[in-house]
N, C-alpha and C positions, 0 to 999 in steps of 0.2 A: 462472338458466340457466347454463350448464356454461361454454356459450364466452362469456358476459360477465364468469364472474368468472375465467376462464382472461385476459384481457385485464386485465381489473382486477388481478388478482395479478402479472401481468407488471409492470406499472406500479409495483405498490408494490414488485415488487422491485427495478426501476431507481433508483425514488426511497430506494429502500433502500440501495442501494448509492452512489445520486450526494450522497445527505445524511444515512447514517446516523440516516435515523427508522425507531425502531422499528414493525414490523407487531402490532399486539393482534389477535386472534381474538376475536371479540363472539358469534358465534352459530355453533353448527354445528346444523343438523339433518338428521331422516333423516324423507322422505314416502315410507309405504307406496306409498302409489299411483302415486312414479315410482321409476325406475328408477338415478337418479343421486341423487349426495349434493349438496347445495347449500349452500356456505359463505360466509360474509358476514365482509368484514375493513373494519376501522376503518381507511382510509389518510388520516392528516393531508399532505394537499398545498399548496401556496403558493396564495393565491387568485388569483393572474393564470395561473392554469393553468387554461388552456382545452383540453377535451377534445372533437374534432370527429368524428366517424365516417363515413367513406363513406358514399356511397347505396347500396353493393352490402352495405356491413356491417350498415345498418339494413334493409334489405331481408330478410338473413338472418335477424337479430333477429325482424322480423316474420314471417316464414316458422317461425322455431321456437312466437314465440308461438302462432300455428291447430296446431301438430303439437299442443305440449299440452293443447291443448283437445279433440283427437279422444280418446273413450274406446279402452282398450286392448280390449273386449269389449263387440261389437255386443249389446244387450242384447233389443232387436228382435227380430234372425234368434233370438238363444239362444231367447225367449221363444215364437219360432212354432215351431222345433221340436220344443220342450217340448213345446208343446200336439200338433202332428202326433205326435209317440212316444205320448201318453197316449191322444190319439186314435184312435189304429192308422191312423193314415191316411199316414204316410210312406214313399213307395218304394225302397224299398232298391235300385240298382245294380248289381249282383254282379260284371258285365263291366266297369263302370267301375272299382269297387273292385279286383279283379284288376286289371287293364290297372296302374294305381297303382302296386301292391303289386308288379308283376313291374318292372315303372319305375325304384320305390327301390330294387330289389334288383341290377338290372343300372348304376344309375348309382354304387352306393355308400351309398345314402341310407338307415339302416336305422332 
């Protein structure tokens, strides 16, 4: 997650700077299927270093965990409309679709 190692990198920069240990990069990769880069550092810390997190910061943590598990594309709805287009059985709107279309165009949205 983006904002756990945005914390964890903070950290190892403090302790980079309070005790000159080097930061090693161990892993970088890149997941098609999200959207951010996830990078992973090796930070040697002292072992009486306890790291405590709020309840609102594990809260968020778990709130991001359920976001990444929602797909990016309802595969569902994609799949009934597939089938209503092949079908002929989907009703096209014309007036909504207009209404839309004059919408984006007077709000900027193009």
């Amino acid at each position: 997650m983006t904002i756990i190692n945005n914390i964890v990198t903070g950290l190892a920069r403090n302790n980079e700077s309070n005790q000159n240990t080097p930061i090693h990069q161990v892993k970088h990769t890149t997941d098609a299927d999200k959207i951010y880069e996830e990078r992973q550092y090796d930070i040697s810390l002292p072992e009486d270093v306890l790291i405590n997190f709020s309840d609102q910061s594990r809260e968020a943590f778990t709130i991001l965990d359920h976001i990444d598990e929602i797909p990016d594309i309802r595969e569902d709805k994609v799949s009934a409309l597939k089938q209503q287009f092949e079908d002929d059985t989907y009703i096209f709107d014309y007036d909504k679709i207009a209404s839309n279309m004059v919408d984006a165009f007077l709000n900027g949205n193009t």
